[in-house]
N, C-alpha and C positions, 0 to 999 in steps of 0.2 A: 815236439812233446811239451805239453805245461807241464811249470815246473809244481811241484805236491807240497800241499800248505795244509796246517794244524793247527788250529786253535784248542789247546789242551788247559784243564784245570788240575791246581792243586787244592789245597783247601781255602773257600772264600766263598763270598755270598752271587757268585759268575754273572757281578752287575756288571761288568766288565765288558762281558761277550754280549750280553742285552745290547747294550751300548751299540757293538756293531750291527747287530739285526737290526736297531733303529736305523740304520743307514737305508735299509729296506731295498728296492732296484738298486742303488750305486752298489750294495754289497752283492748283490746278484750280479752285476757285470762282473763281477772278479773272477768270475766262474768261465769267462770268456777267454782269462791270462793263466788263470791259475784252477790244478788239480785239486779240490779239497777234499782232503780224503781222512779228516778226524775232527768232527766238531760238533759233539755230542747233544747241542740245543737243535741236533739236523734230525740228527737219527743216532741209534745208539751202535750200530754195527762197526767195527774197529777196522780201517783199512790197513792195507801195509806201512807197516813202518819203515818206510823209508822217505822223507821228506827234504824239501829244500829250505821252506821257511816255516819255523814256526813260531805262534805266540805262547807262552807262557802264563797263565790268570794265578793265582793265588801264593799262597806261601807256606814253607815245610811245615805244618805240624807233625809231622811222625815222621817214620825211619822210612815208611813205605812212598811219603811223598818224595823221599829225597830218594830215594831206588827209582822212581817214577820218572823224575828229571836231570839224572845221571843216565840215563836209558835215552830219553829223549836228546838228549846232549849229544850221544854217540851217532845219531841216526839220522842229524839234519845238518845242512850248511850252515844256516842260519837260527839264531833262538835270540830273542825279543823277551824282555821282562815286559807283562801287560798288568798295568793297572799299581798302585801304589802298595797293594799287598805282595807282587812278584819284586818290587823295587825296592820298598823300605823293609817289607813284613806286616804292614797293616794292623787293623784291630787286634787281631790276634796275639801283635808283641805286645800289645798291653800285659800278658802274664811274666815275660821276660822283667817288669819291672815291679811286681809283686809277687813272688813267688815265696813269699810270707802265708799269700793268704793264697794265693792260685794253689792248690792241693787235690791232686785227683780224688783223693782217699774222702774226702768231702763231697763228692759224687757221686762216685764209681764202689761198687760192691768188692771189685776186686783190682785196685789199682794197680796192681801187680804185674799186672797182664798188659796194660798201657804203653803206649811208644810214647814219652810227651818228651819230644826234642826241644832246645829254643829254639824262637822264631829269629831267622835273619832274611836279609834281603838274598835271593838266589842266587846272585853274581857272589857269594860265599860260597857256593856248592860248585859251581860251574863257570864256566866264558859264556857269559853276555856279548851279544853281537850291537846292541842298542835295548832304547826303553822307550816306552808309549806310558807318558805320566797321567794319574788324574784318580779318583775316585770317584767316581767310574772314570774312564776315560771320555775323551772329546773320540769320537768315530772318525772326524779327519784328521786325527792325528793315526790312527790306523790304514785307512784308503794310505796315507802319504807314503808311509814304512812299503806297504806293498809295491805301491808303481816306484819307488825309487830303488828297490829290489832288483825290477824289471830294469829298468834304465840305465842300471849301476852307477847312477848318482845320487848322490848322498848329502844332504844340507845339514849345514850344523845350524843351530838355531840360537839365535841370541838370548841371552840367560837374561832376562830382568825379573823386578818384584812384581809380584801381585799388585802393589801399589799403585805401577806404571801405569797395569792396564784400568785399574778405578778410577785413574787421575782424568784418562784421556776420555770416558765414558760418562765421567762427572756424576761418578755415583758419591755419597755419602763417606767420610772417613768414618771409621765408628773409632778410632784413636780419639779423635777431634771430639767424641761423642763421651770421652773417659768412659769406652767399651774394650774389653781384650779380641785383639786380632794379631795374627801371626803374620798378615799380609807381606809386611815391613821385611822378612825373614825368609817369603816360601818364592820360589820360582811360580812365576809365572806362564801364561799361554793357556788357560783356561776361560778367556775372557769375562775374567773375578764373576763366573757366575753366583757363585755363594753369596758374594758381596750384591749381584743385583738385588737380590730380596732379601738384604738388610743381616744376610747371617757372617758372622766372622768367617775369617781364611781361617782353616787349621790347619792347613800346611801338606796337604794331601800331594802334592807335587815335589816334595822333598825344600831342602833348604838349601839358598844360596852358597855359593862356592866359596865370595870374600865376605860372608857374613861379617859386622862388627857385633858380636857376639853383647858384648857388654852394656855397648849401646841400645843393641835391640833389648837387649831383660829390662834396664833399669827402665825404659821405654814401657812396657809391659809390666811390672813391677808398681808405677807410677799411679795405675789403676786397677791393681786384681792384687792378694795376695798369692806368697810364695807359691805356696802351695798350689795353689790354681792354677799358676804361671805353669808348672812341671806336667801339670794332669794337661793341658792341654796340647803341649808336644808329645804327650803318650797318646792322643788320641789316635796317630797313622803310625806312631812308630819312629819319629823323628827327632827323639830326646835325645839320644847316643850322636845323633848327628852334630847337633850344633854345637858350636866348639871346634868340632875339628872337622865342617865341613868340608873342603875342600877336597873329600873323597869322593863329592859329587861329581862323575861325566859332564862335561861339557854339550857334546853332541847327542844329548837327547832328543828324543824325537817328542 
C-alpha cells in the first residue's frame, strides 16, 4: 500500500504549492510512491484523514487555522513546515510588529467577531518533523523530503549564507554596491535567485544559526537607516530571530 500524502494550507498566497505543480511530470511520478489524497490546487473533495506525510503551506491567522493544524498533527506520521510562512510566519507577521496600527476595527464592521491570533512559526503550535525553506519554495527541495521519506534516509544539509552561493555564481554583491541585503545573515540553498536579477536577499530562508548579530547590522546600518534595517527583516518575519538565532534547526531540508 502507498503511503497517503497532504499538501494542506493555512493562511498564505499557496505560491508554495504552485511551486510543486511547476515540477509538472516529476510531480506526477509521485503518484507512483505515494497516495495523495488532500491537495486542493487537484480538486476540492477532502479524502480520508489519515495520512503518512504531510506538508504544511501557510501560517495561523485565527484560531481555526490552529484547530486546522493541531488536527492534522494528530492524523499523520509525518508534517513538514512548507514554505517560509509555515516556518518563520511570513508576510503576515508583519502585524505582530505593529499592532499599533494593525487594527481590525479599521476594517472590519464588526471586529468583534474576528479571530486575529499572532502570527508564529508552527513548530509553536506543533512537532515539526522538518522544513522545506524558500518563498516560494525551490520544488527540489520538496521531490527530496518525499523520496527520503520513502528511503528513510535523511540528509542534513549544510547551513551556509546566501552569500556562498553569489560568490560561487559570481553574481554582483549589492553590499559592494552600498545597497541593503540580508544575504550576509539568511541561509542559504536557493541558489541567491533573488540575487540573479539584481534584487536583495531578504532572508526568506530564515537566519543563520551562528549569526554575528552585531557585525551583520552595523554592516547593514553602514548603508540604509535604522529604520529600514528593521523593516526589512519584518518583511518574512525574521526580526525576532536574529539575535537569538540559534533556534534555527539545523537539518532543514
Amino acid at each position: 500500500m502507498r503511503p497517503k500524502l497532504g499538501i494542506i494550507s493555512l493562511t498564505c498566497c499557496e505560491g508554495c504549492e504552485f511551486a510543486i505543480l511547476d515540477l509538472g511530470k516529476r510531480f506526477l511520478k509521485l503518484h507512483k510512491y505515494f497516495d495523495l489524497i488532500d491537495f486542493h490546487l487537484i480538486e476540492d473533495k477532502e479524502g480520508p484523514k489519515k495520512f503518512d506525510l504531510v506538508f504544511v503551506e501557510g501560517s495561523q491567522v485565527t484560531s481555526e487555522d490552529i484547530e486546522t493544524l493541531k488536527r492534522i498533527r494528530k492524523k499523520t506520521k509525518f508534517l513538514y513546515a512548507l514554505g517560509v510562512c509555515a516556518t518563520e510566519g511570513g508576510v503576515q507577521k508583519i502585524k505582530n510588529y505593529h499592532q499599533e496600527v494593525v487594527d481590525p476595527k479599521f476594517v472590519y464592521k464588526k471586529p468583534q467577531k474576528l479571530s486575529n491570533t499572532k502570527v508564529l512559526p508552527l513548530e509553536n503550535y506543533v512537532k515539526i518533523d522538518g522544513k522545506v525553506l524558500g518563498c516560494p519554495i525551490d520544488g527540489e527541495d520538496f521531490l527530496r523530503v518525499c523520496y527520503e521519506i520513502l528511503a528513510k534516509n535523511y540528509s542534513v544539509n549544510l547551513e551556509r549564507p546566501v552569500c556562498y552561493e553569489c560568490q560561487i555564481r559570481k553574481y554582483k554583491c549589492l553590499l559592494s554596491e552600498d545597497k541593503p541585503c540580508l544575504g550576509s545573515a539568511s541561509v542559504g540553498g536557493c541558489k541567491a535567485i533573488c540575487l540573479s536579477g539584481g534584487l536583495p536577499c531578504l532572508a526568506c530562508r530564515g537566519v543563520l544559526r551562528d549569526l554575528n548579530f552585531e557585525n551583520f547590522k552595523k554592516a547593514i546600518l553602514d548603508r540604509v537607516p535604522e529604520e529600514r534595517f528593521w523593516q526589512l527583516l519584518e518583511t518574512y518575519g525574521v526580526k525576532d530571530r536574529v539575535g537569538k538565532s540559534k533556534v534555527q534547526n539545523p537539518n532543514v531540508k
